[in-house]
C-alpha positions in Angstrom: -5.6 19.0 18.3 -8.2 18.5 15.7 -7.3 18.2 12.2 -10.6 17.3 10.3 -14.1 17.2 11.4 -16.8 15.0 9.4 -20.8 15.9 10.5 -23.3 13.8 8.6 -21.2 13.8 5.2 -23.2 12.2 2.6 -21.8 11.3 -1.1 -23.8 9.5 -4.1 -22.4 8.5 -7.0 -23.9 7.8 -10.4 -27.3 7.2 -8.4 -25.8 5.4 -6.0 -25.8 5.7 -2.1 -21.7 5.3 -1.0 -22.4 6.5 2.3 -25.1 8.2 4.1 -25.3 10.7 6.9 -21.3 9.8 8.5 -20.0 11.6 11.4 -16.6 11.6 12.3 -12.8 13.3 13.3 -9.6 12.7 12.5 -6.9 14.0 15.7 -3.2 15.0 15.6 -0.9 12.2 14.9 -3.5 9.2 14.9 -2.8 6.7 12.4 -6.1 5.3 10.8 -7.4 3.1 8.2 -10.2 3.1 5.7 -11.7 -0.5 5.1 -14.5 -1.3 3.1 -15.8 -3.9 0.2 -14.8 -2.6 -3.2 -17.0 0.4 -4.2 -18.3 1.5 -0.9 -16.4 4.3 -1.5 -12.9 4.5 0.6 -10.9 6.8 -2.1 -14.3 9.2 -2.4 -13.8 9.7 0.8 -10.0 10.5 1.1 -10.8 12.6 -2.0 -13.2 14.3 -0.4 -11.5 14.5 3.3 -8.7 16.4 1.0 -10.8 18.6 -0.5 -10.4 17.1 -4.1 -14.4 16.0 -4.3 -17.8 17.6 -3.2 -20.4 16.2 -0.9 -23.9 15.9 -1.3 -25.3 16.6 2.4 -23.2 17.4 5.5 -20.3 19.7 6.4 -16.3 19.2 7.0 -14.4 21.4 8.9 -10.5 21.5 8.6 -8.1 23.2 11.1 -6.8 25.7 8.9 -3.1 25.2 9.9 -3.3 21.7 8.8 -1.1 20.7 5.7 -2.0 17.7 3.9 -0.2 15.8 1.8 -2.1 12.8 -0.7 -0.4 9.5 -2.2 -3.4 9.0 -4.5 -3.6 5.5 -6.3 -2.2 6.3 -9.8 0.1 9.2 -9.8 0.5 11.3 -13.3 3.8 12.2 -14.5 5.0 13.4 -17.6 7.4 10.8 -18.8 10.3 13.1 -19.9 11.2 14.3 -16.5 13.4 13.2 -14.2 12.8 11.6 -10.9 14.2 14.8 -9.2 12.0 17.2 -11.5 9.1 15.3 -10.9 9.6 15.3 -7.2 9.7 19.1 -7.4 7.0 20.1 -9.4 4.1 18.6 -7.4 1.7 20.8 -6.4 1.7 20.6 -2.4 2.4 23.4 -0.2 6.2 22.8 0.3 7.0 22.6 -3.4 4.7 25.4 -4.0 6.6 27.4 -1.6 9.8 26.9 -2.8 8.7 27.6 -6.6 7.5 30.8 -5.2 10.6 32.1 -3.8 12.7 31.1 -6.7 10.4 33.5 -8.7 10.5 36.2 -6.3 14.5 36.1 -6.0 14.1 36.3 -9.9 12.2 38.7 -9.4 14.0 41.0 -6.4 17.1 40.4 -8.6 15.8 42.5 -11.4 14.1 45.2 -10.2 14.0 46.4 -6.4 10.6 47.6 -4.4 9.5 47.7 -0.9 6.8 45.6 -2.3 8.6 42.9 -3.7 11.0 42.7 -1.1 8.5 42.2 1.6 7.1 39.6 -0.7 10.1 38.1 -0.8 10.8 38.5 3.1 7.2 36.6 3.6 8.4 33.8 1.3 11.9 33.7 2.9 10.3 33.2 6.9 8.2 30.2 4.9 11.1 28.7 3.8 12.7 28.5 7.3 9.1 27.5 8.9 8.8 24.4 6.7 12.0 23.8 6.3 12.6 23.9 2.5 16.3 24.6 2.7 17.2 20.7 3.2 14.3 19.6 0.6 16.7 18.3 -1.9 19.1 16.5 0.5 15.5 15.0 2.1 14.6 13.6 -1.3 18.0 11.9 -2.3 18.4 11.0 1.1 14.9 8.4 1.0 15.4 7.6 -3.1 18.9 5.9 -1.2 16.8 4.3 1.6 14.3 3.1 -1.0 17.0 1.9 -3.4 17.1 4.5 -6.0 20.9 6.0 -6.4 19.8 7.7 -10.1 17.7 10.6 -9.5 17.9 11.2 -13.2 16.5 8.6 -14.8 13.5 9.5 -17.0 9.8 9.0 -15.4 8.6 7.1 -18.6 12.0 4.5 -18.1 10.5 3.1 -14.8 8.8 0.3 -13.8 5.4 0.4 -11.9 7.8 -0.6 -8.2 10.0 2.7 -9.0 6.8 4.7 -9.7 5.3 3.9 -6.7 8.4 5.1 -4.7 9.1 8.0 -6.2 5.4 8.6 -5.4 6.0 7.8 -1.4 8.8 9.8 -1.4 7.1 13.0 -2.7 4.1 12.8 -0.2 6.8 11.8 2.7 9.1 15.2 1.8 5.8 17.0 0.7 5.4 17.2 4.6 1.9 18.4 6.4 -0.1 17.2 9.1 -2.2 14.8 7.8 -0.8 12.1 5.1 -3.4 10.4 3.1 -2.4 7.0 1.6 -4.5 5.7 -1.3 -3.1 1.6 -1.3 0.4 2.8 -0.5 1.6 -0.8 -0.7 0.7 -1.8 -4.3 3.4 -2.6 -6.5 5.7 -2.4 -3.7 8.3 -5.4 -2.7 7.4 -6.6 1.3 11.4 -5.2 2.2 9.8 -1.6 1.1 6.7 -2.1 2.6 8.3 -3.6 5.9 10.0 0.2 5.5 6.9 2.4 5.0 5.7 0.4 7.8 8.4 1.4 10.4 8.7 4.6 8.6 5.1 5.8 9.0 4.8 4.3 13.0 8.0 7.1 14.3 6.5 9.6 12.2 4.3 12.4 14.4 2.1 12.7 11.2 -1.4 11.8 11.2 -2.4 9.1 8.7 -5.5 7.8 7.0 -4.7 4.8 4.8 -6.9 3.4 2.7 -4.9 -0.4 2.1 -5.9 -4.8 2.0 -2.5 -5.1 3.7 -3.6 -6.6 7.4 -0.3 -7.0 8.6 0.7 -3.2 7.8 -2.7 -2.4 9.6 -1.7 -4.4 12.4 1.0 -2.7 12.9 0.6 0.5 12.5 -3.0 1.6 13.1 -4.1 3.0 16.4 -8.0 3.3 14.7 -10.0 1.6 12.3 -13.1 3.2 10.3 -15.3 0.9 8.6 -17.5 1.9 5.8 -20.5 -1.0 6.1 -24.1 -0.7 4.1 -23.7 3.1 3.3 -23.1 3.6 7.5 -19.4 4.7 8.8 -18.4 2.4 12.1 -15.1 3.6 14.0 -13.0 0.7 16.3 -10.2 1.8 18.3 -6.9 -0.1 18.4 -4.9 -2.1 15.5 -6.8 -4.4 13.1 -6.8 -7.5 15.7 -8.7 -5.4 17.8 -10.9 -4.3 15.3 -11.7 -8.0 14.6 -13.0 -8.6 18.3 -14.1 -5.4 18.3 -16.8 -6.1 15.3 -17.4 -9.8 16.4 -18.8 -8.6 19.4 -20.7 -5.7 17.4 -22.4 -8.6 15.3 -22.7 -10.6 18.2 -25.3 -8.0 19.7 -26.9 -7.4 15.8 -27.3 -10.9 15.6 -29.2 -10.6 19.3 -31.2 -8.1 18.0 -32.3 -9.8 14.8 -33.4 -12.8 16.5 -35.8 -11.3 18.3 -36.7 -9.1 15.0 -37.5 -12.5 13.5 -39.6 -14.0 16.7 -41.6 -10.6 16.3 -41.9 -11.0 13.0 -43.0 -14.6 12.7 -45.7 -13.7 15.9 -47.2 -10.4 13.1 -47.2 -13.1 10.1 -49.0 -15.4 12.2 -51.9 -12.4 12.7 -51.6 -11.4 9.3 -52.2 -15.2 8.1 -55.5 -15.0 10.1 -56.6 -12.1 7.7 -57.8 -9.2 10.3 -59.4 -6.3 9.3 -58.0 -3.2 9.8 -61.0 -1.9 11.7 -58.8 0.8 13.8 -55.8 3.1 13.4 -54.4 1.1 15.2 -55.0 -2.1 13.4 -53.5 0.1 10.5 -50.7 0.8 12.1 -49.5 -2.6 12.9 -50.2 -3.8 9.5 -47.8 -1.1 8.1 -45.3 -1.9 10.7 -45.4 -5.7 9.7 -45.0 -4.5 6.0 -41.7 -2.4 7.1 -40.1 -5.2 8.8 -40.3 -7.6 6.5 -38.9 -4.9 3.7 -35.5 -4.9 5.8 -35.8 -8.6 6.1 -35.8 -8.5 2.3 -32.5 -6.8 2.1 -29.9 -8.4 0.2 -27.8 -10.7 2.1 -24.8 -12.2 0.3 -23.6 -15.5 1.2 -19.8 -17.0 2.1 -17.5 -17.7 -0.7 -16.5 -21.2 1.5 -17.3 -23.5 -1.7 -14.8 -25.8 -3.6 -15.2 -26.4 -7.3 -14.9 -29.8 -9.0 -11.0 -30.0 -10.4 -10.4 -31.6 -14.0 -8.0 -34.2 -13.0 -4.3 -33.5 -13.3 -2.1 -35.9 -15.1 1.3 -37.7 -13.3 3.3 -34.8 -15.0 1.4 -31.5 -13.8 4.8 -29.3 -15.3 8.4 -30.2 -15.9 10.8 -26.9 -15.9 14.3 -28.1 -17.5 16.9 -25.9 -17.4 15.0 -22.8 -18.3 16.5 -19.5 -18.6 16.1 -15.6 -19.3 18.2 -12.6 -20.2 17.4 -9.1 -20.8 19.8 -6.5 -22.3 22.8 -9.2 -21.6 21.1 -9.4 -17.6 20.5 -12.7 -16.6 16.9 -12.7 -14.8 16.3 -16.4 -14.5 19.2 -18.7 -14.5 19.3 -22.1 -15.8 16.5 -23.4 -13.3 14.8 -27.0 -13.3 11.9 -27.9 -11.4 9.2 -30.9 -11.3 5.7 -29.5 -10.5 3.5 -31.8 -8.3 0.0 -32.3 -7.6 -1.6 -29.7 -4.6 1.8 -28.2 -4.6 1.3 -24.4 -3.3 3.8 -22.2 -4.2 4.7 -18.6 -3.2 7.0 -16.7 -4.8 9.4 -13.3 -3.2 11.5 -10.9 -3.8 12.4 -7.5 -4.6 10.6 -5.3 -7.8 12.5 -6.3 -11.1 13.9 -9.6 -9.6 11.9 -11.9 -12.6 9.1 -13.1 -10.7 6.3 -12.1 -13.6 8.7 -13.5 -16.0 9.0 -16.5 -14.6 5.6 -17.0 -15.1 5.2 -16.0 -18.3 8.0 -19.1 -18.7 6.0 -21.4 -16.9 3.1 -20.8 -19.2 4.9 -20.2 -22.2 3.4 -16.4 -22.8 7.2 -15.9 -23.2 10.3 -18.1 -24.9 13.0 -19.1 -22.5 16.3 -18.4 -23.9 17.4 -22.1 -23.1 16.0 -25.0 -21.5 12.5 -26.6 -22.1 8.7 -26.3 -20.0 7.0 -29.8 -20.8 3.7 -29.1 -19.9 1.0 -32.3 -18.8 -2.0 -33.0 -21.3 -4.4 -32.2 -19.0 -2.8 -30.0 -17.0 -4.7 -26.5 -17.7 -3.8 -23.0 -16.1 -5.4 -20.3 -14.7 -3.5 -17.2 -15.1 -4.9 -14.2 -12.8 -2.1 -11.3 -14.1 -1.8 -7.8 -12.7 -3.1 -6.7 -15.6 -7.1 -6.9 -15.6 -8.2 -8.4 -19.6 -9.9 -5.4 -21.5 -13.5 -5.1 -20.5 -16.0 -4.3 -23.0 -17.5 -0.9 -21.3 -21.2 -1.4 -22.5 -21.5 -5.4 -21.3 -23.6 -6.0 -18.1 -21.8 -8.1 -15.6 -24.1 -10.9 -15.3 -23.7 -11.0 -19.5 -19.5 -10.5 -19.3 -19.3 -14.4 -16.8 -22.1 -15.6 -19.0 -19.7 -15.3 -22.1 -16.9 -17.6 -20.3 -19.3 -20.4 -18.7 -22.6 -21.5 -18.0 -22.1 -23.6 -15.0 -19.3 -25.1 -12.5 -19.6 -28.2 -10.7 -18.3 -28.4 -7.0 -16.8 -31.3 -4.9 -20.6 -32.3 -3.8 -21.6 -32.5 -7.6 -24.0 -29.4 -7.4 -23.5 -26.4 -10.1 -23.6 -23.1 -9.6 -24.6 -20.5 -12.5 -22.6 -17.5 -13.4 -25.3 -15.4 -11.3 -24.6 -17.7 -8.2 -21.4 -17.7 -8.4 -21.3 -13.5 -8.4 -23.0 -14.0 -5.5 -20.8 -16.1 -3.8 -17.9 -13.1 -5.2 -19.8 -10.1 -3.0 -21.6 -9.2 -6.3 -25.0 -8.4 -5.1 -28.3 -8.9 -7.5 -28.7 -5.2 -7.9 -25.1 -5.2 -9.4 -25.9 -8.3 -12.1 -27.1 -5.7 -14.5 -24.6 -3.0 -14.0 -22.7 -1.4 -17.3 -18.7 -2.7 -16.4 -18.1 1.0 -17.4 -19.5 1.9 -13.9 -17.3 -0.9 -11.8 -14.9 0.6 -9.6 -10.7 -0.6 -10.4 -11.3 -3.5 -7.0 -14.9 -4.6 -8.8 -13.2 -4.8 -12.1 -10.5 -7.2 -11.0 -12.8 -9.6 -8.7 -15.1 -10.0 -11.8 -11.7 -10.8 -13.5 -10.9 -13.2 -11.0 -14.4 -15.5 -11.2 -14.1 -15.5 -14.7 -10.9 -17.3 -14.6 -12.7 -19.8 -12.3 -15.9 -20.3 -14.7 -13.1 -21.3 -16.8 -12.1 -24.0 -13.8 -7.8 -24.3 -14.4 -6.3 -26.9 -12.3 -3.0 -25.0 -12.1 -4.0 -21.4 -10.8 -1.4 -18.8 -11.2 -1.8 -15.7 -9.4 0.6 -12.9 -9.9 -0.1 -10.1 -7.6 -3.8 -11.0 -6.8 -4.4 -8.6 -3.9 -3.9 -5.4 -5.6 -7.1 -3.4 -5.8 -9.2 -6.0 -3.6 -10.9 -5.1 0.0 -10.2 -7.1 3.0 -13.5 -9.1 2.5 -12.5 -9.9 -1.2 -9.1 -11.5 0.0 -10.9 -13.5 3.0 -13.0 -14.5 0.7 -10.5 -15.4 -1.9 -8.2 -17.3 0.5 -11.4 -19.2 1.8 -11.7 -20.3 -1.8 -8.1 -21.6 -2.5 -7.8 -23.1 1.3 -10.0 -25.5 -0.7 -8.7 -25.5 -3.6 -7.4 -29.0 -4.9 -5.0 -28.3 -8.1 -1.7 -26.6 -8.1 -1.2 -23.2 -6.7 1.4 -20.6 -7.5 1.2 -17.0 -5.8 3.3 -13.8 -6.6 2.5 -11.0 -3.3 3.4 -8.4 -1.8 0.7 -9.4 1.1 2.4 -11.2 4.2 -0.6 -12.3 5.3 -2.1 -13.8 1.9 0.9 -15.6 1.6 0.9 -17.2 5.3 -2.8 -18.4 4.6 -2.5 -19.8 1.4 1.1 -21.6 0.3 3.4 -23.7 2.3 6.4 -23.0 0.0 8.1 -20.6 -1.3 10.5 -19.8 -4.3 12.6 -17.0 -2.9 14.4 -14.6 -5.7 17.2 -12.8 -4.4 17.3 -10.2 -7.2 20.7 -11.6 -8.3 19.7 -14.0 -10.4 19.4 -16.9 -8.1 15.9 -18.6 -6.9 16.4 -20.7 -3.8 13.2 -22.7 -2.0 12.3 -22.9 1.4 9.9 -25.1 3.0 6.9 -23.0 5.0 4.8 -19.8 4.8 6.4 -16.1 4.7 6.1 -16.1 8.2 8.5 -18.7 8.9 10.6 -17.5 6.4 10.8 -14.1 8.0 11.5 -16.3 11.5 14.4 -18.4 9.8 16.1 -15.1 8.8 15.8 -13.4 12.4 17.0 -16.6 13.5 20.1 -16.5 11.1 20.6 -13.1 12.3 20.9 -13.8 15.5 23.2 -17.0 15.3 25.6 -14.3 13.4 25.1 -11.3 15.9 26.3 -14.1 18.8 29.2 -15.4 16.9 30.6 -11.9 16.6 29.7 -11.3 20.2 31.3 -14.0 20.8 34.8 -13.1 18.9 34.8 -9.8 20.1 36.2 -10.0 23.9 39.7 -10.5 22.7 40.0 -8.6 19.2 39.3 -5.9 22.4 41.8 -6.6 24.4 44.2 -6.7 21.4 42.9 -3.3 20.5 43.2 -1.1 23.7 46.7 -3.0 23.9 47.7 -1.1 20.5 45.5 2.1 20.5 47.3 4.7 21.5 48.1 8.3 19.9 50.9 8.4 17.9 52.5 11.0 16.0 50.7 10.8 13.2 47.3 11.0 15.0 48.2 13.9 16.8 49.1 15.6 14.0 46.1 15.0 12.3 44.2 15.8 15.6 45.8 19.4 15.7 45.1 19.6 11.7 41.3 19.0 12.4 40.9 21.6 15.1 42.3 24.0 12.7 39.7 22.8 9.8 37.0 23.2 12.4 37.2 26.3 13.6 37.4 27.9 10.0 34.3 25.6 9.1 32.6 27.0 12.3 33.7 30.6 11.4 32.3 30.0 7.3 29.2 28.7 9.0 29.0 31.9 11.0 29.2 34.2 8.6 26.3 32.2 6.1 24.1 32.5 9.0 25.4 36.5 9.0 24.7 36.7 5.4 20.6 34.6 5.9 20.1 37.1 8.7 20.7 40.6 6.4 18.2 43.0 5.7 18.6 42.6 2.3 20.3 39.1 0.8 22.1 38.6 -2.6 19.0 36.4 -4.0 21.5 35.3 -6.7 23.8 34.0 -4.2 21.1 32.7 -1.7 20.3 29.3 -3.4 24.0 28.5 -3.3 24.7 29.8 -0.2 22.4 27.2 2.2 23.5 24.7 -0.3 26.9 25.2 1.2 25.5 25.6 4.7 24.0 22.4 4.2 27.1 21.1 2.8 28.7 22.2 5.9 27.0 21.1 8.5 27.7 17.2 7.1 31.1 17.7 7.1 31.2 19.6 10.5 29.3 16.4 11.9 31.8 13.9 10.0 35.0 16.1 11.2 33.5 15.9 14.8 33.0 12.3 14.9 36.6 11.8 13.9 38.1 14.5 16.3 35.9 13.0 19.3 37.9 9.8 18.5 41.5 11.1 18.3 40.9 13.0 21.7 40.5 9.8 23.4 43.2 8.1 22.3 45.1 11.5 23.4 43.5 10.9 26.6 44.6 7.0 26.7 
């Protein structure tokens, strides 16, 4: 079934072009992604495949069954509410229904009508359709699988990892159709994105995710849609396919440009020899000359693949003795020592709130240890990329903001390259050098960020949560740039795949308190752990033969189990017969509202403690039957 159709959409934003002319449709239960440099316009167009944002040429036609819920970016919350109470007062169709039928059973409970009780008959068959009655036992139920337990803590308490969860929880219960996903995986730990991951891939939803993550694209996507110079391409398959997929694309673009440019050099060649245009059709070759070599004009932006020129580290790069940190009488990072060495390339994991950022604000001293010392080499000098992007002064070009920081930077083959060049090199076309910051989308922001913090050329780069906000190209890009990067390298991320590319190390926090190392990338870490698991899985399989033997030996009914067998029959029955009469009660013509709130609480209630008394009765009748 289709959900959304998309016929020669058109958007343009603050005279730009974002995209031009697109066709396309999204299906029941396809999961696809959005991909696309910074600013080409990915969350316009969720925005405006939800309905939030208007077009400027085209149509879009949505199946008007289809329920959509939206993760956007940044969620707003007012900070007094609870987790819970935020949950519930979003504005999506599920919430929205069950806010309606509370006021109506207000309502029916103070004053009786035909027409409010048909009003409240309507919002009672809704209730059952989307299944609102086991909203609040949804909710707490992925807050536990995400690792919250206190549904009350105060929105304004939490940390930007909490925020985003409550977030994916709300457009997970908000239910629908279609779920769009706005960078689901920022600020998230890779254990919770590893979950969303799984999560998303058994649910029948369709999705379109707008996200850098290439493993989680890998994994989950059975479609790609690439926005590309204001033009909308669609790839079937996972992200691996879409890579062969758009190699071969080129492959034929490149094909086709050749022989553009053999053309081309045969028309310069006649227009060298200066003909008159004595016909029309003398004319019109000139003018076709003239349009082919406009396109060939078009801005082409080069590879990042460059090294810069390193100042030269000292023997001691950075000596960590002993250093420690406690908050509120919680010890973050224990007493921890470590000897920094030259090219050493670091990553660091762990869950949201484990200390990673504050380790390293140790490291560079933006914050005191509460013991221990950080002896830092003279000419060691750090880069620090944080996941906050520095104010921007609104008004400055961008050209004039990298101008401020450096004139030039050297590379390995003793060349320079000026602020202007360098943009370049960054995806930062000319016709972007003289652009107000002001009009920079978040992802343009933080890569201009970035190549200021080069200009500035650090021989100990420090990277804490660099992927955030950048496109696919941007991290390519970036990783191409640090492959050759000569000085020290230390990486906070969330992304799997950043971290396999780029560090051969890694600093593992365990959210206890305790930092452990582990020679090799993410992905070998991830292997070592299977591999663990495994080794433990066979040792109990291994011990298990006889503990069974033992136990069939013993298990058998005794008195007490049988008496406890007959006592849970009894309990069953009357919590079948309760259960019967609720449903009695949900099926009258005319329901108690006062009482109906409580009343599926308690079916709800129930139906768990049927299930549990079951499992427990289906046990004792076998050891009656043994």
């Amino acid at each position: 079934m289709n959900l959304i159709s998309v016929d020669s959409v058109s958007r343009i934003r603050s005279g730009r072009t974002l995209f031009n002319n697109i066709s396309f449709g999204i299906d029941e239960g396809e999961k696809l992604a959005l991909i696309g440099i910074n600013g080409c316009g990915k969350s316009t167009l969720l925005r405006i495949l939800a309905g939030e944002e208007e077009i400027d040429g085209g149509t879009i036609s949505r199946n008007r069954e289809c329920r959509i819920a939206y993760l956007h970016q940044h969620d707003d919350f007012n900070r007094e509410d609870t987790i819970l109470e935020h949950i519930l007062n979003r504005d999506s169709p599920l919430m929205k229904t069950v806010r309606d039928y509370e006021k109506a059973a207000d309502r029916l409970a103070k004053e009786e009508s035909r027409e409010i009780h048909d009003h409240y008959d309507k919002l009672l068959a809704e209730m059952d359709r989307l299944g609102c009655w086991e909203l609040e036992s949804r909710i707490n139920s992925l807050l536990t699988e995400l690792g919250i337990e206190n549904r009350h803590l105060k929105m304004g308490t939490l940390s930007g990892g909490m925020l985003k969860k409550v977030a994916i929880v709300h457009a997970l219960v908000a239910g629908g159709d279609l779920l769009f996903l706005d960078e689901p995986t920022n600020h998230l730990d890779i254990d919770t994105i590893i979950w969303l991951q799984d999560y998303l891939k058994k649910s029948s939803m369709a999705v379109v995710l707008v996200t850098h993550d290439r493993y989680f694209l890998d994994e989950l996507c059975t479609g790609i849609l690439e926005i590309d110079n204001e033009t909308l391409y669609r790839y079937e398959g996972n992200y691996t396919r879409y890579l062969q997929s758009k190699a071969q694309r080129e492959a034929v673009e490149r094909r086709e440009q050749e022989r553009i440019n053999t053309i081309l050099r045969r028309e310069m060649e006649w227009l060298k020899r200066g003909p008159r245009a004595r016909t029309g059709k003398d004319r019109g070759r000139k003018n076709r000359v003239y349009d082919m070599m406009d396109r060939q004009t078009s801005e082409e932006i080069e590879s990042a693949e460059f090294s810069v020129s390193q100042r030269r580290l000292g023997k001691r790069v950075v000596d960590l003795i002993n250093i420690s940190k406690s908050f509120d009488g919680r010890e973050v990072i224990p007493s921890f020592s470590y000897k920094f060495r030259k090219g050493e390339r670091i990553g660091i994991v762990g869950p949201n709130g484990s200390g990673k950022s504050t380790f390293l604000n140790l490291l560079t001293e933006r914050l005191p240890g509460d013991s221990g010392s950080v002896n830092k080499g003279v000419n060691t000098h750090f880069g620090y990329f944080d996941q906050l992007t520095a104010r921007m002064p609104d008004e400055m070009k961008v050209l004039e903001y990298l101008k401020d920081q450096a004139d030039l930077i050297k590379t390995d083959e003793g060349s320079s390259y000026t602020p202007a060049q360098l943009l370049e090199r960054f995806l930062f076309p000319k016709s972007l050098h003289f652009t107000a910051l002001s009009d920079l989308s978040g992802g343009e922001k933080r890569r201009l960020y970035l190549i200021s913090i080069i200009l500035q050329n650090p021989n100990f780069l420090i990277l804490d949560e660099p992927t955030n906000d950048f496109d696919i190209q941007t991290l390519s890009l970036i990783e191409d740039f640090l492959m050759e990067y000569s000085g020290c390298l230390m990486v906070v991320s969330h992304d799997r795949y950043f971290l396999d590319r780029v560090t051969d190390f890694l600093f593992i926090f365990d959210g206890t308190g305790h930092i452990r190392g582990f020679a090799g990338n993410y992905s070998e870490y991830r292997q070592f752990l299977d591999e663990e698991k495994r080794e433990e899985k066979k040792k109990v399989q291994q011990e298990k033969p006889s503990t069974r033997v033992r136990t069939e030996k013993k298990k058998k009914a005794g008195y007490k189990e049988i008496e406890e067998f007959k006592q849970i029959e009894k309990e069953i029955e009357s919590m079948e017969e309760e259960k019967s009469e609720l449903e009695d009660f949900f099926a009258s013509a005319a329901p108690d509202p006062d009482k109906m709130a409580g009343a599926h609480r308690r079916y709800s209630e129930l139906e768990r403690e049927l299930e549990t008394k079951m499992e427990r009765w289906e046990e004792l009748a076998e050891l009656m039957d043994s």
